[in-house]
SEVEX-904678 format. One record per atom (N, C-alpha, C, O): y, x, z. Coordinates in steps of 0.05 Angstrom, whole numbers, plus 5000, padded with zeros to 4 digits. Layout:
residues N
YXZ;...
***
This chain:
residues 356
626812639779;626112359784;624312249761;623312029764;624012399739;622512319719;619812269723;619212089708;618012349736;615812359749;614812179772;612612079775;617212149788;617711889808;618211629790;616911419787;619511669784;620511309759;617411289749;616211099757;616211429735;614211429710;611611349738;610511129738;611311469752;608911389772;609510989777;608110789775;612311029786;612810729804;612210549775;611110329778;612810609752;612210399730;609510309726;608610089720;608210619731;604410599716;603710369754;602210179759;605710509770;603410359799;603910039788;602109869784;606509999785;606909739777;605109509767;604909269773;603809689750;601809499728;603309469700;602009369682;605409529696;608509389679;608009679659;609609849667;607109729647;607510009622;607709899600;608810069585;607209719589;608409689562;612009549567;613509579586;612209399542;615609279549;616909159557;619309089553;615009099573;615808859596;615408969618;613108949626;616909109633;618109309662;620109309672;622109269658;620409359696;624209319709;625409499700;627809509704;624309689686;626010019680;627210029653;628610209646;626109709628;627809729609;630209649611;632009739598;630209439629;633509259635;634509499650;636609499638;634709739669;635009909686;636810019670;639310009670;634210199644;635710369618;637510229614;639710319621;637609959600;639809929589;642609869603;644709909590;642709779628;644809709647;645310039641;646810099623;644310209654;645110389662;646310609622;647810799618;645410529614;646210639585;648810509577;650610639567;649110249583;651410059577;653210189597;655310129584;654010279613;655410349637;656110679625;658510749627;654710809616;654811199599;657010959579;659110869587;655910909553;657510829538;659610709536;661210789520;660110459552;662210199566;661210009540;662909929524;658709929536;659109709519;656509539541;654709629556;657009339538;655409089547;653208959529;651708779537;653109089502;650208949494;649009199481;649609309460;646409259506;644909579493;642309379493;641809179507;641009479475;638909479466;636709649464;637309799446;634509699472;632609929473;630809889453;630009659450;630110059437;627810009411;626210309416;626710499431;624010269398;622210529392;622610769387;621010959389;625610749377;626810999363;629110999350;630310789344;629911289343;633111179332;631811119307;633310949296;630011169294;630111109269;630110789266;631610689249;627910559285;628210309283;630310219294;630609979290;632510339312;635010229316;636310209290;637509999285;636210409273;637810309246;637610129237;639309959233;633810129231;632409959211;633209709228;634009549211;633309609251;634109339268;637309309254;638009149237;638509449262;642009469252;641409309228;641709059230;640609399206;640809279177;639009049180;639508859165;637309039192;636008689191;638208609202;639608529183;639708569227;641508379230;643308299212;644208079213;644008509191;645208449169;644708189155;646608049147;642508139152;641407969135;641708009104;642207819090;641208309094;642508349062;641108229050;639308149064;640808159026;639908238999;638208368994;638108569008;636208358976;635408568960;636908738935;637908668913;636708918944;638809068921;642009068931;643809158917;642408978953;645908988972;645809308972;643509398972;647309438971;648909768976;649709919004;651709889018;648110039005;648910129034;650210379035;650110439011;651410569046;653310819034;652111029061;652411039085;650511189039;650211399072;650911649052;651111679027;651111909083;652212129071;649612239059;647312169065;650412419040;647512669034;646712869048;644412959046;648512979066;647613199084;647113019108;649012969123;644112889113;644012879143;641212879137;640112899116;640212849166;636212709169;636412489149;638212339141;633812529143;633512319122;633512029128;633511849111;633511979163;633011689173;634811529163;634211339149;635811559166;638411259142;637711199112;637010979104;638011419098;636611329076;634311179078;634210959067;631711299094;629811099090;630210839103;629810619093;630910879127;631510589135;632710359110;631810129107;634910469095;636110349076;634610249046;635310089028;632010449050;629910379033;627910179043;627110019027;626910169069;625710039076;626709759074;624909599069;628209689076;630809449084;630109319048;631109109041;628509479032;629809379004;632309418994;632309428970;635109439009;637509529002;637509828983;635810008986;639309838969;640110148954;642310298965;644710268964;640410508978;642510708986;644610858971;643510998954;647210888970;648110988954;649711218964;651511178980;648911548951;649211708961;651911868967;652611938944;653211938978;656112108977;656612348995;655412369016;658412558984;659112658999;661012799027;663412749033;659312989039;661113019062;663313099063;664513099042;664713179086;667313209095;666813589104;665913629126;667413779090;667314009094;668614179120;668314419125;670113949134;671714089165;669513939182;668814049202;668313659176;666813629200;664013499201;662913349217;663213659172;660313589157;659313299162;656913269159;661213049172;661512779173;661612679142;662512829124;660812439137;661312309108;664412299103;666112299121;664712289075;667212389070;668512109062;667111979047;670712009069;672311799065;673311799035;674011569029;673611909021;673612008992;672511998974;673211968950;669912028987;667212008974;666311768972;665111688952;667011608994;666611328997;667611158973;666311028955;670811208978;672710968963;671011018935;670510818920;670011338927;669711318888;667311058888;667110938866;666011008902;662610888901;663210578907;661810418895;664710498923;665010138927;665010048909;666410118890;663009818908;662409588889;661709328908;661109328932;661909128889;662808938897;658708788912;658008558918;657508988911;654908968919;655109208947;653309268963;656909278944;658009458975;657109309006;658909149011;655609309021;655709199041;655509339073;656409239094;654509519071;655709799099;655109979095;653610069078;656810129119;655810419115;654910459142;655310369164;653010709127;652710899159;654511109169;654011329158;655411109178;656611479192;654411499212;653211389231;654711749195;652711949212;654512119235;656012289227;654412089256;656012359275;653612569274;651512569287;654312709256;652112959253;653213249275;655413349274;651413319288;650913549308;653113489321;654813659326;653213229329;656013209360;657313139357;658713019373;658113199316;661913129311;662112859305;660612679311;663912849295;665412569288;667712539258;669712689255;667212419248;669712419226;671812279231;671712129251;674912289212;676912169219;675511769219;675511609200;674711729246;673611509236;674711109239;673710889234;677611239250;679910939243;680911029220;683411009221;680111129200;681311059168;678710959154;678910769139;676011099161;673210959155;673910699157;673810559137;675010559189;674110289191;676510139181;676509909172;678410299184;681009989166;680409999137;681509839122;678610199127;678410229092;676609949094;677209739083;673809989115;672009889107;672609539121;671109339121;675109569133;675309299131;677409119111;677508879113;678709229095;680609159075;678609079058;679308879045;675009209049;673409199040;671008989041;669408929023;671108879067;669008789082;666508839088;664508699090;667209159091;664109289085;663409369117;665309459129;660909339132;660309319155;659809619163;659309779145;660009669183;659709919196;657009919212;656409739228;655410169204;653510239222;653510529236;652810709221;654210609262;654410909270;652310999282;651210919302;651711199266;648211339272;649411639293;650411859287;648811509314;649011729339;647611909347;647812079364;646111869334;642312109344;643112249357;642112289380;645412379348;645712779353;648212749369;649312959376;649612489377;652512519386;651812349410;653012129411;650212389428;650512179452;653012409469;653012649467;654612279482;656412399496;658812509480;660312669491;659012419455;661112449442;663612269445;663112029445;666212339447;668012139447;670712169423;671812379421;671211989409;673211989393;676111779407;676411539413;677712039407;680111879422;679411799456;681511729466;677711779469;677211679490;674711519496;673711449517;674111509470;672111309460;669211359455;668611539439;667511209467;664411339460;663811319434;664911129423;662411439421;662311369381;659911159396;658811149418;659611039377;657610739365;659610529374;659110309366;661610549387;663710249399;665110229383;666310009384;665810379361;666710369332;666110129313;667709949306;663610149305;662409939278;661009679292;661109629316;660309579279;659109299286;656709379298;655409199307;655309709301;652509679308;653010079310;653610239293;652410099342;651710469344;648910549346;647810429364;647910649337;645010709338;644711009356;646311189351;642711039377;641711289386;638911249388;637611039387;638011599393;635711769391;635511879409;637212009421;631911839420;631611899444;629112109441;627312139458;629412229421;627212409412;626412549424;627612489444;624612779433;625013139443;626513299444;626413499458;628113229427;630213559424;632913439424;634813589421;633513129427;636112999432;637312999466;635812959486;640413049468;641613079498;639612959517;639313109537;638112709517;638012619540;634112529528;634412509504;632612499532;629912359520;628412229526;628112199551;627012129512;624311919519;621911989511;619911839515;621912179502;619912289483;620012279454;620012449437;620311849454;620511739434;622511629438;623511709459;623811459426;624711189436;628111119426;628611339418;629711029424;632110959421;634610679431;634210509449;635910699421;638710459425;640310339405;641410449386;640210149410;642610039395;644609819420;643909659438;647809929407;649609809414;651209529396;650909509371;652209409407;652909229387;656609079402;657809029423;656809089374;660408969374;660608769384;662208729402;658808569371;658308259381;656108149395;654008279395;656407949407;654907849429;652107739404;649807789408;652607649390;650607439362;648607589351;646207539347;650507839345;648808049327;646608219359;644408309355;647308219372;645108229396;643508079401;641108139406;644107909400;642007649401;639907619379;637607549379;641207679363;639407619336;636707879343;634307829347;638508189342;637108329334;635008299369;632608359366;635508259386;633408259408;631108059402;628808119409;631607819388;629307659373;628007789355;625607789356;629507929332;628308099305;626908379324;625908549309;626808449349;625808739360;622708659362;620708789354;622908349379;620308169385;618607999367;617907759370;618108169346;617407889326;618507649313;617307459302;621507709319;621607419316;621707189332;622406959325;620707299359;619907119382;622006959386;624207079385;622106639393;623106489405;623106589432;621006699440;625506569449;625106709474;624806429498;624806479522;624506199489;624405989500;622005909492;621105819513;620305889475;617405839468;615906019457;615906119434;614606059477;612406329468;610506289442;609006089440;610606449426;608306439405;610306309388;609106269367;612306239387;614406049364;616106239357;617906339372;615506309330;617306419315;619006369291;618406269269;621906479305;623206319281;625406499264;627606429255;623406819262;625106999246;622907189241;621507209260;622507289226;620207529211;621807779223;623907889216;620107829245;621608029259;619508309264;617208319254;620408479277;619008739282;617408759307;617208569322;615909019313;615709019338;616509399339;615409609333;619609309351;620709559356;621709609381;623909719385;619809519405;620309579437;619909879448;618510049437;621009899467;621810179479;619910029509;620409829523;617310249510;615610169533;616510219574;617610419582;616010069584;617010159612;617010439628;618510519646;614310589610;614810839616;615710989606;615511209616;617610959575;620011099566;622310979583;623711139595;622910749585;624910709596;625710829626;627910869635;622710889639;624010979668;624111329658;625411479672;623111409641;623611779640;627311669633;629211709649;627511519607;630511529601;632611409642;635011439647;631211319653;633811299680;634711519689;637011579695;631711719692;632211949705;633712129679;635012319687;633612099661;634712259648;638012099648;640012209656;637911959642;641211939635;642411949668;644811979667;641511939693;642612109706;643212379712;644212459733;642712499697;642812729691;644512829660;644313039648;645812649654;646612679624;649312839626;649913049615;650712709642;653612989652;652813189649;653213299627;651213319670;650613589661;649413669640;649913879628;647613499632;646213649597;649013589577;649413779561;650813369575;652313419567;654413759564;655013909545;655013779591;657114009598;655214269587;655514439569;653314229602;652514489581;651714609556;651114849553;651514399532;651614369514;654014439502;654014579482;656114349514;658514479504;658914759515;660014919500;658114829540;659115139542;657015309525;657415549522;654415149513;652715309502;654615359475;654215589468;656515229456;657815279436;659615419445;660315609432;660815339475;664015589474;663215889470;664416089462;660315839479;659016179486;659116319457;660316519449;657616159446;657616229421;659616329408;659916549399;662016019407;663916139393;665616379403;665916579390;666616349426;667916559433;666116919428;667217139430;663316839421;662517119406;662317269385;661817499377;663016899371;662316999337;664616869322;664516829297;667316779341;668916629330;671016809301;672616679288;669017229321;672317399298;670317509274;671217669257;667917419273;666517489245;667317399230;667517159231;668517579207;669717469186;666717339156;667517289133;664417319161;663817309145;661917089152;659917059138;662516849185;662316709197;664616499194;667116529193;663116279194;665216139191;664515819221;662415689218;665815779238;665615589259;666615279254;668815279243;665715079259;666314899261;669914819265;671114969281;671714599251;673914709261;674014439283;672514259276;675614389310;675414299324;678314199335;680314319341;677713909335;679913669330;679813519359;677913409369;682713569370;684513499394;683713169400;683713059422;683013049374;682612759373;678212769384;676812559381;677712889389;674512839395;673513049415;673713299414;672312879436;670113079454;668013109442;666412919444;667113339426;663213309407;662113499431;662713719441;660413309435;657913309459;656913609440;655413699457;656813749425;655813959413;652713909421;651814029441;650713699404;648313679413;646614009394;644414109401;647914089375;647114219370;649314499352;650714459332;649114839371;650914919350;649414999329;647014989325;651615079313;650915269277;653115399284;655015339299;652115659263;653915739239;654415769220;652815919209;655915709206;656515709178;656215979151;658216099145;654416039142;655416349132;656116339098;655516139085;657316569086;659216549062;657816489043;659216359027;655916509037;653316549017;651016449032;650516469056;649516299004;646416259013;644916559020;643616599040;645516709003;643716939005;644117029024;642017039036;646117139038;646617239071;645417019095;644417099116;645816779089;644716669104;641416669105;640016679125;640616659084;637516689089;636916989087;634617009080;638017229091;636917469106;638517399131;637517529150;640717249138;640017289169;637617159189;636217219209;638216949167;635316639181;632916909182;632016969204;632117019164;629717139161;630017349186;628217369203;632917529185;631817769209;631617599235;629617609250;634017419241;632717299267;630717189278;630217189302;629317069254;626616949260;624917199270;623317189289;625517439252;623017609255;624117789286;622917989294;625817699297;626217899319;626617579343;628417529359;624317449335;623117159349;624716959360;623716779374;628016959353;629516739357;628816399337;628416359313;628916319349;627915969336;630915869318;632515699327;631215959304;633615909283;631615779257;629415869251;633115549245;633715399232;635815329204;638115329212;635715289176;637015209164;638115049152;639415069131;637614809171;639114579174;636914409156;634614469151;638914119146;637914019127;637613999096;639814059089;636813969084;637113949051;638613789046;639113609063;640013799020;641213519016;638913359001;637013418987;640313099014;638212909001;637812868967;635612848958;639812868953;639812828923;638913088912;639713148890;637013318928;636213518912;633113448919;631213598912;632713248930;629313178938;628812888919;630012668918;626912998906;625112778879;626012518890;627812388881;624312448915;624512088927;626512088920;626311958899;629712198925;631612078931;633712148898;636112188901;632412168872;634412268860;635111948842;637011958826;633811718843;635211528842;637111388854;637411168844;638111428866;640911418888;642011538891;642711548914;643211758870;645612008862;647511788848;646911568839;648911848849;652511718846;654011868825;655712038831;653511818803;655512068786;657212048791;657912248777;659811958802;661812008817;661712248830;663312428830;659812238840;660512458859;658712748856;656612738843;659712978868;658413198856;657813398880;657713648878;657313268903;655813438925;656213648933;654513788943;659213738927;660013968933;659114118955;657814328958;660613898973;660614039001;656814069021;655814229037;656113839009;653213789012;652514039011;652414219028;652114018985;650914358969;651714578981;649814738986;653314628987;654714889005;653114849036;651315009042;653714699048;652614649079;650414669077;649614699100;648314669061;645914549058;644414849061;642314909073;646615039043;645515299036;647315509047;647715689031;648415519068;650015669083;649115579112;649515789125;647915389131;648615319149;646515549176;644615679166;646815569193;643815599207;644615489238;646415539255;643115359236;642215259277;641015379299;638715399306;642615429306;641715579330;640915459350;640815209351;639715669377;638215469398;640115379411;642215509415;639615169418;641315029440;640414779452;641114549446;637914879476;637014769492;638114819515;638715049521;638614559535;640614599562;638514779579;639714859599;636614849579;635915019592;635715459588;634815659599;637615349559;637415669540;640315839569;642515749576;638916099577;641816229596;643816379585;643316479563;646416409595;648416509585;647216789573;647816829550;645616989586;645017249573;643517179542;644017289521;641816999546;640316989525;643016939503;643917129491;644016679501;646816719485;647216889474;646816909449;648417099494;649417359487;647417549464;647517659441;645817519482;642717679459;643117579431;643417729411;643017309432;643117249399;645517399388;645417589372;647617289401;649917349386;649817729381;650517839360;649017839398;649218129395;647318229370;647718429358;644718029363;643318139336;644818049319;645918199303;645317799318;647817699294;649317949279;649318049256;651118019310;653118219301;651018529298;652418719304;649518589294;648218819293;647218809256;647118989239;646818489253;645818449231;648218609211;647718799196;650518519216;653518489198;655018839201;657018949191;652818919222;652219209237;655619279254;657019479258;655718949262;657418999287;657319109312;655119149322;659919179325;658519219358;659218989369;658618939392;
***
């Protein structure tokens, strides 16, 4: 239907962000998630950067993101003028670590991000009763976790603000484009004025907030209808694309798998594996590449890249960062990759370790 939607928008006349297919996306996105105020923006990255304008911080307010993720939070958190302040992850579910958190609160503390990195989720009702004993605001960066559920629950219905990514290589796409969800009816309001300039939505050309222009066009929005009808299944197979996996590489002992908690459905937008050593991991990264599988070594941590070594935390000592950072590798997992191919990987893996 992606092709059908995208024609009826261009016949329309309606292709920029003013189209029946952005109110469409979002009804129909609010209905996947169960929240009532979705929001469509440019991207996940300006869904953040919107999140923290509604804030209304400070210059120099504290924002808490993890070190092992995409770098989009941090910069958003730079852009914002706010100081990111860096911590680390949670080594069972490479989520920011609650631990890591409490050493860094100051009384210039004002939110955090959780990142749901590659699907998962952290223990995240001790995140939010910490961070409300605290009064520190919650922002949940979904990119990689659309179709994730904690307890029953879609992640972003969590914090005051869920952010998703509608990239190329995310569950469901736009090419470009993203979401934000919101706790409160106000903080929607605000940020749908701050998406438009600023715009008064009652007098055109009157503005009465220094705002962005972070709209999601009518012809992203109608690829995203057809796509999120279709998100069940890119969901489901996303996850059998990890069972495959795991159940092939779950008895390598020199492999290590995600561990996986009764309390969360992780949409698995993307698997890994974990391996013992940097050095084994980059001769496996290397033979698989060279026998033409599209493997990956994740991300860097951020406090080992120049931009970001003013916003290290001596508190904290990046343990787990450091380890994930240099052990991890990503494998393919596109909903269109087939069960044999699976297998193929997994069979060089184990050929590598000179398994059968």
């Amino acid at each position: 239907n992606e092709l059908k939607y995208v024609s009826e928008a261009i016949k329309s006349g309606w292709i920029s962000s003013i189209g029946r297919y952005v109110n469409i996306f979002q009804k129909k996105f609010s209905l996947f998630v169960d929240n009532k105020y979705c929001l469509t923006t440019s991207s996940g990255t300006t869904a953040i950067q919107l999140a923290i304008a509604t804030l209304k911080l400070k210059s120099n307010d504290e924002i808490i993101v993890p070190d092992y993720t995409f770098v989009s939070p941090i910069n958003s958190v730079i852009h914002a003028k706010c100081k990111p302040v860096l911590v680390d992850i949670d080594k069972n579910n490479l989520c920011i670590s609650l631990n890591s958190i409490k050493k860094v609160v100051t009384k210039k503390t004002k939110a955090i991000i959780i990142v749901h990195l590659y699907g998962n989720t952290p223990e995240i009702n001790k995140i939010i009763n910490f961070c409300k004993s605290k009064k520190i605001k919650i922002i949940e960066d979904c990119a990689e976790a659309f179709g994730t559920y904690y307890k029953g629950k879609h992640v972003g219905n969590f914090g005051h603000f869920g952010t998703f990514s509608f990239f190329g290589n995310k569950t469901i796409s736009t090419g470009e484009g993203g979401m934000i969800i919101f706790k409160k009816k106000e903080d929607y309001l605000l940020a749908k004025k701050l998406r438009d300039h600023g715009m008064s939505e009652n007098r055109k050309y009157w503005h009465d907030e220094v705002g962005f222009n972070f709209r999601m066009t009518n012809i992203q929005a109608a690829i995203g209808c057809a796509q999120i009808e279709k998100a069940n299944k890119f969901i489901n197979r996303k996850i059998n694309i990890f069972k495959r996996y795991r159940s092939n590489l779950i008895n390598i002992k020199f492999i290590k798998m995600i561990k996986l908690s009764s309390k969360i459905r992780n949409s698995h937008w993307l698997s890994f594996i974990i391996l013992k050593d940097g050095l084994t991991r980059d001769k496996l990264l290397a033979f698989l590449i060279s026998k033409g599988i599209e493997v990956r070594s994740g991300f860097y941590s951020a406090h080992k890249m120049n931009i970001y070594k003013n916003f290290i935390n001596k508190k904290i000592d990046y343990s787990n960062s450091k380890k994930i950072s240099s052990t991890i590798i990503t494998l393919p997992s596109s909903v269109s990759l087939k069960d044999d191919e699976i297998d193929y990987i997994c069979k060089l893996i184990k050929s590598f370790f000179k398994l059968k």
